[in-house]
Residue frames as a rotation matrix with the C-alpha (Angstrom) as fourth column:
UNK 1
0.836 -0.443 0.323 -8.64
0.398 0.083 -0.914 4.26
0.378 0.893 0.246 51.31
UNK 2
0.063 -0.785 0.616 -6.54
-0.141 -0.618 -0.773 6.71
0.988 -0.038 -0.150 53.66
UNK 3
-0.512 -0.495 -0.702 -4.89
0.534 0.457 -0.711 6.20
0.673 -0.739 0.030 56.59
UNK 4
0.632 0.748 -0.202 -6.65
0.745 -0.515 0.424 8.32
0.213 -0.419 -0.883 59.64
UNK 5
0.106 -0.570 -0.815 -4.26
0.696 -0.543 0.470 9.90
-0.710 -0.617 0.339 60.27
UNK 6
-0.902 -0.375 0.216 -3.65
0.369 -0.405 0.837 11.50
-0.226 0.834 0.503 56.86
UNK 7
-0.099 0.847 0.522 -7.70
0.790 -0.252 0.558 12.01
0.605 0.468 -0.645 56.24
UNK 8
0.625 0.611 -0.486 -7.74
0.766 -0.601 0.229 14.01
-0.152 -0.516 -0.843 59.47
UNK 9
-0.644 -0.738 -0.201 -4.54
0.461 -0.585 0.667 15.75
-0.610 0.337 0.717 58.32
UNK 10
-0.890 -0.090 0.447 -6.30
0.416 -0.562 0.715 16.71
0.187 0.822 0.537 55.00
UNK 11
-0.457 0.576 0.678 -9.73
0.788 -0.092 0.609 17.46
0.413 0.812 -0.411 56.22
UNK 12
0.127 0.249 -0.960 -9.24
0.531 -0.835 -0.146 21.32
-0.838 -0.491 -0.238 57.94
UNK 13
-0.493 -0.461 -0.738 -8.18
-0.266 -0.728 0.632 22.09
-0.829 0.508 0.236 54.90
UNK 14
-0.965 0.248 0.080 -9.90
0.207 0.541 0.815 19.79
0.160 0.804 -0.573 51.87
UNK 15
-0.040 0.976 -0.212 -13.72
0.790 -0.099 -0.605 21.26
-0.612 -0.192 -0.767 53.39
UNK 16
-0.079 -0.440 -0.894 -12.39
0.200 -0.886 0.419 24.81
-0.977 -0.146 0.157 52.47
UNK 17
-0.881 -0.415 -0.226 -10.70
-0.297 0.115 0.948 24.22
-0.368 0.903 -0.224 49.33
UNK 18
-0.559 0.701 0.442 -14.14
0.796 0.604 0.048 22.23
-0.234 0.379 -0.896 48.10
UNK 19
0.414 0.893 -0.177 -16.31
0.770 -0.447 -0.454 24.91
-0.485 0.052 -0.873 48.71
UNK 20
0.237 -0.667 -0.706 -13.67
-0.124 -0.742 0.659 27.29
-0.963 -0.069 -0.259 47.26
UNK 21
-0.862 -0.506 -0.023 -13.51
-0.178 0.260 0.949 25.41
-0.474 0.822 -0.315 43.85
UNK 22
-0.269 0.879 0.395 -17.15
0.923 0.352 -0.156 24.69
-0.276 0.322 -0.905 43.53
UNK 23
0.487 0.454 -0.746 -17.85
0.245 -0.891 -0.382 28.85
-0.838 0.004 -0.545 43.57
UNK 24
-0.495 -0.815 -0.302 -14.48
-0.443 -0.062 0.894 29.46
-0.748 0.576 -0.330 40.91
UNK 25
-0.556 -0.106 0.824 -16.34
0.330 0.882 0.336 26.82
-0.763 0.459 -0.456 38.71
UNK 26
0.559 0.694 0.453 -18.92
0.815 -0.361 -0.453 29.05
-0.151 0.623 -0.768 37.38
UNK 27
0.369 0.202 -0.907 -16.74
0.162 -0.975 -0.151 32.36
-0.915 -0.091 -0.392 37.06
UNK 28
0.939 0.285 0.194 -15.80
0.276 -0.280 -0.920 34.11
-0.208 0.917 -0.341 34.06
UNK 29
-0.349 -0.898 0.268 -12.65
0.776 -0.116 0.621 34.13
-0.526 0.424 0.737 32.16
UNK 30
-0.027 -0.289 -0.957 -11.62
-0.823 -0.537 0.186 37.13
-0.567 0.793 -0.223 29.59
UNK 31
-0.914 0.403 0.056 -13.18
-0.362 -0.868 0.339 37.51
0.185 0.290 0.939 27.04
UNK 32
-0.585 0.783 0.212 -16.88
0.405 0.508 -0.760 37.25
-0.703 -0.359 -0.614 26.76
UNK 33
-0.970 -0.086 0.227 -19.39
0.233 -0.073 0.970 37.56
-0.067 0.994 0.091 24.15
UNK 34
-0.404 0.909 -0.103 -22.73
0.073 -0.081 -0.994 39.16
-0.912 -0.409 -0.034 24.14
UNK 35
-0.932 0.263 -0.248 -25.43
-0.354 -0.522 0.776 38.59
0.075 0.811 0.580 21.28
UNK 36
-0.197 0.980 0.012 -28.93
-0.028 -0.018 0.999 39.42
0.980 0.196 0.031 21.63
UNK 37
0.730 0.255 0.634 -30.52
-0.671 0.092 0.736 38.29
0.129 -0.963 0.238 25.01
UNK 38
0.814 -0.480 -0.327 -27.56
0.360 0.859 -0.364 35.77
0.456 0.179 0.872 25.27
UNK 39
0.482 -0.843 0.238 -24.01
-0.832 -0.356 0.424 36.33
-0.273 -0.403 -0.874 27.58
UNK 40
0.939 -0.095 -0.332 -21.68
0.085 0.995 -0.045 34.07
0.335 0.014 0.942 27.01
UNK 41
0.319 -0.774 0.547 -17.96
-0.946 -0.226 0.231 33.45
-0.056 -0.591 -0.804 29.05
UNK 42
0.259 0.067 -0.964 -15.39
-0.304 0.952 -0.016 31.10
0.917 0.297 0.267 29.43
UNK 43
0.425 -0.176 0.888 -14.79
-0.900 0.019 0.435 29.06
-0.093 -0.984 -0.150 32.93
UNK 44
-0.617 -0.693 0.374 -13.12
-0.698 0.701 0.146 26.47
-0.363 -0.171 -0.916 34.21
UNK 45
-0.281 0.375 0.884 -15.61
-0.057 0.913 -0.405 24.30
-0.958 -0.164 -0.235 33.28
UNK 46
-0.713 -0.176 0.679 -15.69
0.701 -0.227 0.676 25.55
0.035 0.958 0.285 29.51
UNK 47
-0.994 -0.039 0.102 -17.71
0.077 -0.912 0.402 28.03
0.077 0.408 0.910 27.98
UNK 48
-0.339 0.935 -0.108 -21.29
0.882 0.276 -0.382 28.31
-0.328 -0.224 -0.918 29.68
UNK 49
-0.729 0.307 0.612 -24.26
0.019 -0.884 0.466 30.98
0.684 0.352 0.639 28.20
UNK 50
-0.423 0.865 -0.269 -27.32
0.865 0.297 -0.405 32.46
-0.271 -0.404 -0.874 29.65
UNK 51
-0.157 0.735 0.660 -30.38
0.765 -0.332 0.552 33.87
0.624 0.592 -0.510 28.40
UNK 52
-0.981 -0.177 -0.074 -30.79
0.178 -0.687 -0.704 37.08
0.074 -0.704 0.706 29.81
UNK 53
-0.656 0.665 0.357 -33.77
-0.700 -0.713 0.042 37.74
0.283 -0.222 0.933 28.85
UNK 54
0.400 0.913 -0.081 -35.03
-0.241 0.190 0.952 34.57
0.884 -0.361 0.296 31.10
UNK 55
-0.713 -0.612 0.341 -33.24
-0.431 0.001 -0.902 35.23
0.552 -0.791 -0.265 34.35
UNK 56
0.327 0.819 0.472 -34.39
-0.378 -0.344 0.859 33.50
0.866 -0.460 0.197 37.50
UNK 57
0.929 -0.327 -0.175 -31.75
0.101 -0.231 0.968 34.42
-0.356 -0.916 -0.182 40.23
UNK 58
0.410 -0.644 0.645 -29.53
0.210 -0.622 -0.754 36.81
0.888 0.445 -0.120 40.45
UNK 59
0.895 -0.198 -0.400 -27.45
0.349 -0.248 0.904 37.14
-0.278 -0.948 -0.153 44.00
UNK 60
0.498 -0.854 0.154 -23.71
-0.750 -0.513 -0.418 38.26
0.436 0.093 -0.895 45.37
UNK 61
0.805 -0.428 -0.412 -21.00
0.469 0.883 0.000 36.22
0.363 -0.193 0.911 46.31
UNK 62
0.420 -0.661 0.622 -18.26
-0.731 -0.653 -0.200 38.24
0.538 -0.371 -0.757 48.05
UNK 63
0.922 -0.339 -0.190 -15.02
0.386 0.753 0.532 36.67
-0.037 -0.564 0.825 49.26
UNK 64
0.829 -0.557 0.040 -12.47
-0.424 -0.581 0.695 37.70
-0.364 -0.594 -0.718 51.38
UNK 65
0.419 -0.886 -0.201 -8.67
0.522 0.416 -0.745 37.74
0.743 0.207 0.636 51.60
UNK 66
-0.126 -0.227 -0.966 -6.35
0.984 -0.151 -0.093 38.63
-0.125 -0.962 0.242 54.50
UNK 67
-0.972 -0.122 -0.200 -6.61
0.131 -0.991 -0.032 42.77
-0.194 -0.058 0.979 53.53
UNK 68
-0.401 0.815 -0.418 -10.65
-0.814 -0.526 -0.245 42.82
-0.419 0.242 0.875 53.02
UNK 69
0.646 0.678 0.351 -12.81
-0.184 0.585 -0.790 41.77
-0.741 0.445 0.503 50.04
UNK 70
-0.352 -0.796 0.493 -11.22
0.166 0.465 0.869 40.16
-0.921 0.388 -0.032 47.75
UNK 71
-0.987 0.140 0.076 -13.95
0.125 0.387 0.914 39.76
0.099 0.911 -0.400 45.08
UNK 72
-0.028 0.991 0.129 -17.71
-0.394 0.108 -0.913 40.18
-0.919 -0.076 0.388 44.56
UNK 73
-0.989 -0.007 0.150 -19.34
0.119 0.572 0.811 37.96
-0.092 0.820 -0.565 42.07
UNK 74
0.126 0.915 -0.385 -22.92
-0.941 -0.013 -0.338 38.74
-0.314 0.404 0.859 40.14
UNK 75
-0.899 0.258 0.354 -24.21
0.336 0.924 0.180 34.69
-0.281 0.281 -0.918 39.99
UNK 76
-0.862 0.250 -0.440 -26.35
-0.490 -0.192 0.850 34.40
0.128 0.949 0.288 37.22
UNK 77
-0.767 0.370 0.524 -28.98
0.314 0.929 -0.195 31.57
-0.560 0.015 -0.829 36.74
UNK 78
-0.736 0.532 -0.417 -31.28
-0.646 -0.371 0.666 31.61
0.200 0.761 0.618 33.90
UNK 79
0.199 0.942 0.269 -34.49
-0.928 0.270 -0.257 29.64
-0.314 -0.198 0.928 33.66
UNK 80
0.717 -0.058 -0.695 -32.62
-0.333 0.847 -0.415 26.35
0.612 0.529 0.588 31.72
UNK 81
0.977 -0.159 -0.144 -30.49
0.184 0.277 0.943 26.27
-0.110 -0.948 0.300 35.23
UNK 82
0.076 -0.861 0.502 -27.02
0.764 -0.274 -0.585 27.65
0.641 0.428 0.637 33.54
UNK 83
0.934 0.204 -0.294 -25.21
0.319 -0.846 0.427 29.73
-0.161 -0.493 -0.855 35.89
UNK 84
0.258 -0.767 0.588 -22.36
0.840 -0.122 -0.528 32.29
0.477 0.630 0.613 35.65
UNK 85
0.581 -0.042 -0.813 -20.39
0.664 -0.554 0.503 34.69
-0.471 -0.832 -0.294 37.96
UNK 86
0.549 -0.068 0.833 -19.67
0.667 -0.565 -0.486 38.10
0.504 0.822 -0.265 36.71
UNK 87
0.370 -0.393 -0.842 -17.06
0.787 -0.350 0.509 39.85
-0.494 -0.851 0.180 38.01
UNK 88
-0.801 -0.338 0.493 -15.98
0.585 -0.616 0.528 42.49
0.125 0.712 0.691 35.38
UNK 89
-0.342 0.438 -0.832 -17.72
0.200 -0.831 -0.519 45.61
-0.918 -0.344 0.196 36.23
UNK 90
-0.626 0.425 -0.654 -18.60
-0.753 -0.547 0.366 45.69
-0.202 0.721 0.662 32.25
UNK 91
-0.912 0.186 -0.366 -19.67
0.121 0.974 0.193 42.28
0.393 0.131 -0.910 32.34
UNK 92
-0.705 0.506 -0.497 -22.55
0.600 0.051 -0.799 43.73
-0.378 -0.861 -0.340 34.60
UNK 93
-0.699 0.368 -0.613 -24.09
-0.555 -0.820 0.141 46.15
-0.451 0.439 0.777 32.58
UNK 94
-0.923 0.250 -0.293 -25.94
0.058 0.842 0.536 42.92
0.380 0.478 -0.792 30.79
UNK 95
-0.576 0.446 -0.685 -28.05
0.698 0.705 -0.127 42.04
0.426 -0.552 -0.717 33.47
UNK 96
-0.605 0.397 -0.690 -28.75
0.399 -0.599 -0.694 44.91
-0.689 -0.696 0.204 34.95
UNK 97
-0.872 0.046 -0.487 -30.04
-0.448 -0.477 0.757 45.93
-0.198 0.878 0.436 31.69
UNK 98
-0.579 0.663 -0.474 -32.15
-0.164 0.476 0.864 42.98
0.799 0.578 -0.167 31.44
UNK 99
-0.580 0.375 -0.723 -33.33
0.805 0.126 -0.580 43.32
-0.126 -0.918 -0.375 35.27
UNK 100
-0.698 0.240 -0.674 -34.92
-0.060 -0.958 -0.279 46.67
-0.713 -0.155 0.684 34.23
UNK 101
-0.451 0.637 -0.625 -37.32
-0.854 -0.105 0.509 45.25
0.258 0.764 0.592 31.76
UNK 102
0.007 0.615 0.788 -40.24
-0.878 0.381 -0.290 43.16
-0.479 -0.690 0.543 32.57
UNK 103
-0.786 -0.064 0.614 -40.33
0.074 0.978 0.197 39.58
-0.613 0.200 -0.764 31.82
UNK 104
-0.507 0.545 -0.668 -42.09
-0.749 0.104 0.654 38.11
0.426 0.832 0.355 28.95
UNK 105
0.074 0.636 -0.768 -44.48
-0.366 0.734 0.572 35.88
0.928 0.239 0.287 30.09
UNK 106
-0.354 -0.270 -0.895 -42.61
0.663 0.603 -0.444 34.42
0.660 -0.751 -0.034 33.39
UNK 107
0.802 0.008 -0.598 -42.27
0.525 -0.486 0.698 35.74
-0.285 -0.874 -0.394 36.73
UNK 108
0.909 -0.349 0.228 -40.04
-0.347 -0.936 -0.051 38.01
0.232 -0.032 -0.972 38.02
UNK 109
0.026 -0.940 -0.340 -36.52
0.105 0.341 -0.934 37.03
0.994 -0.012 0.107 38.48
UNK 110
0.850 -0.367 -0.378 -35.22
0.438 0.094 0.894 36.35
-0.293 -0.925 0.241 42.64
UNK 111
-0.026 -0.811 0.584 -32.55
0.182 -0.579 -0.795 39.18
0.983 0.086 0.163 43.03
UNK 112
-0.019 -0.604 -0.797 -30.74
0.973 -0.196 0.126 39.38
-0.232 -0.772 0.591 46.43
UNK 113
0.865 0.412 0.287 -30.90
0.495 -0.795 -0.349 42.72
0.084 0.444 -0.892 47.68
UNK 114
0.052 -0.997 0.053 -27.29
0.177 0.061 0.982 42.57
-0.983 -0.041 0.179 48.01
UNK 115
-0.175 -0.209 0.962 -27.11
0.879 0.407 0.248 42.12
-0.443 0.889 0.112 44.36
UNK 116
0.538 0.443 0.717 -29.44
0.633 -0.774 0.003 45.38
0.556 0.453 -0.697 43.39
UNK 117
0.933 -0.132 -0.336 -27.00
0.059 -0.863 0.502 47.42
-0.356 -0.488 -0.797 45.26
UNK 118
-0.013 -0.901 0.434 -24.21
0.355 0.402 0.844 45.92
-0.935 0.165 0.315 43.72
UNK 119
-0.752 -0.565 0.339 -25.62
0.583 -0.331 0.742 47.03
-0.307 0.756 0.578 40.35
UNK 120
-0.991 -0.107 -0.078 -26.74
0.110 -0.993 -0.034 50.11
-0.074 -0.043 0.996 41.61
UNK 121
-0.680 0.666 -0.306 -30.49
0.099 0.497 0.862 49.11
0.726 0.556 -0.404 41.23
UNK 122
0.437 0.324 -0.839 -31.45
0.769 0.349 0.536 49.53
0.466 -0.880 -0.096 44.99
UNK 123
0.023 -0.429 0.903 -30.65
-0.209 -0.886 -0.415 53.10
0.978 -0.179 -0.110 46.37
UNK 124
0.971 0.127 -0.204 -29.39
0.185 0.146 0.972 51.85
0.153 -0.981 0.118 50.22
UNK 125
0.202 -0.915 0.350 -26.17
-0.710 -0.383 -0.591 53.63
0.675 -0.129 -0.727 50.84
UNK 126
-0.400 -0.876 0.269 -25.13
-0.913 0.405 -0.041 50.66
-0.073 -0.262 -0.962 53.59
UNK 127
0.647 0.672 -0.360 -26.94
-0.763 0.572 -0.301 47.78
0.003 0.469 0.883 51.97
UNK 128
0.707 -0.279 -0.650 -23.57
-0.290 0.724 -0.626 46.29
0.645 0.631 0.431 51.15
UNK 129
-0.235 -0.820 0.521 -21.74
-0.695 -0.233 -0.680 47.08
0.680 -0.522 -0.515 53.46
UNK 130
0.063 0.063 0.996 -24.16
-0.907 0.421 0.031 44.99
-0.417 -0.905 0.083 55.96
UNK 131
0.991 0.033 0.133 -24.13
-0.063 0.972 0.227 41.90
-0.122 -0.233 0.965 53.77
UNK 132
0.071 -0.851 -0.521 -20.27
-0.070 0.517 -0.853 42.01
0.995 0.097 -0.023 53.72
UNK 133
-0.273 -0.125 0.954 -20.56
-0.940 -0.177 -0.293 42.01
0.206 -0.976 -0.069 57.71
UNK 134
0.722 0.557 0.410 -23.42
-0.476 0.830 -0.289 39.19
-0.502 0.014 0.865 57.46
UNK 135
0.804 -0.422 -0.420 -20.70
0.016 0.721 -0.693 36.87
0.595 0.550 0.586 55.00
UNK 136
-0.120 -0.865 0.487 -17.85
-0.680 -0.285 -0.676 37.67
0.724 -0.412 -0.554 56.86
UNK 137
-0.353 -0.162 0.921 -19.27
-0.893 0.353 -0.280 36.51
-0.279 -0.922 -0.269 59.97
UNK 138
0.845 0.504 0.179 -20.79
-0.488 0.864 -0.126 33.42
-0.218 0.019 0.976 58.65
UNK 139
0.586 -0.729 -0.353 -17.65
-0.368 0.148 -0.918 32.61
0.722 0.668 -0.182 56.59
UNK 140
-0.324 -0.783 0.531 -15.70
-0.486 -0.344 -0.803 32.98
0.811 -0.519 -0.269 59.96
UNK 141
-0.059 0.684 0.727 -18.39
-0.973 0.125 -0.196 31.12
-0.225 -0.719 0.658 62.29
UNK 142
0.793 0.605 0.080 -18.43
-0.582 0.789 -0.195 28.38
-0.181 0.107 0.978 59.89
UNK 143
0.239 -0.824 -0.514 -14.84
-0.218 0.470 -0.855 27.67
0.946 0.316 -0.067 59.42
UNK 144
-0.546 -0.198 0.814 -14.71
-0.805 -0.146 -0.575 27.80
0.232 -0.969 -0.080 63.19
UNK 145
0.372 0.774 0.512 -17.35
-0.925 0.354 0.137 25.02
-0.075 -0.524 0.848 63.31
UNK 146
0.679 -0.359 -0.641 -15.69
-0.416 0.532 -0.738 23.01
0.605 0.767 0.212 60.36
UNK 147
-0.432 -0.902 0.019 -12.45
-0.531 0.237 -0.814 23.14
0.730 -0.361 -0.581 62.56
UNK 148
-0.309 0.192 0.932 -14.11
-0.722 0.591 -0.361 22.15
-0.620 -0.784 -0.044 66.04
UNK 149
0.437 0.894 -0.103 -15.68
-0.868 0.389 -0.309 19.72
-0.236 0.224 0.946 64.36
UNK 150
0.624 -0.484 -0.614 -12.77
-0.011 0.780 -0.626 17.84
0.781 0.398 0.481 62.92
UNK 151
-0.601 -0.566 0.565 -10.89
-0.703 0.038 -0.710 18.50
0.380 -0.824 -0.421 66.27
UNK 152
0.174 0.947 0.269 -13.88
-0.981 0.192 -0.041 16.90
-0.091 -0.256 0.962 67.44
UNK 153
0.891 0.403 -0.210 -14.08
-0.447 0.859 -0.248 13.96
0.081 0.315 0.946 65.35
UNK 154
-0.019 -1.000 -0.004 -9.79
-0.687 0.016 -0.727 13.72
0.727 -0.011 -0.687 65.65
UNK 155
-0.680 -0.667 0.304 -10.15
-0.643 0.342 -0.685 12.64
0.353 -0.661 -0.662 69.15
């Protein structure tokens, strides 16, 4: 459909940006609404809930900007596959709430132990600190492939 020259133009930058809009898709807009075992937010993609009380996976998402972290996101995921990134320190209080009471019937929820330090759940004093090292360097390793790769495929 595009010239080559233009696709390889757009794709050091159009790999990025993808994976950069796909994470954004689930986060949370102001305001949000909690009732009962239920969260609800809007996102770009409109207004998505989830059942707290049938969580199964809970991780961190942490992304950079040129002065550091930029962001950490609590990704959600209930048992009906709805997910949702929480970034509002009150927004967190939910979950962690419902991580502290035992499941009805299911398993246990998959929490990243990135996550239980994130809301405080996991007494390791540099827990986070190593997975913002670990993301960093992937993050940085893999845009580095991304690039050789289309240099690569350029010539």
């Amino acid at each position: 459909m595009l010239p080559s020259e233009v696709a390889i133009a757009l794709m050091p930058t159009a790999g990025p940006a993808g994976l950069l809009l796909l994470t954004e898709l689930n986060t949370e807009r102001p305001p949000q609404r909690r009732s009962g075992s239920r969260l609800t937010s809007r996102t770009l993609t409109g207004e998505r809930t989830v059942d707290l009380s049938r969580i199964e996976r809970v991780r961190l998402l942490t992304h950079f900007s040129r002065g550091g972290v930029s962001e950490r996101v609590l990704l959600v995921r209930d048992a009906y596959g709805m997910s949702l990134g929480l970034i509002d320190p009150a927004s967190h209080r939910a979950p962690h709430r419902a991580l502290e009471r035992p499941p009805r019937g299911g398993s246990r929820p998959r929490v990243s132990r990135a996550a239980l330090a994130h809301l405080g759940m996991l007494p390791a004093p540099g827990r986070l600190a190593v997975h913002t090292v670990v993301v960093w360097l992937t993050t940085v390793l893999g845009l580095c492939g991304y690039l050789t790769a289309v240099l690569v495929l350029a010539t």
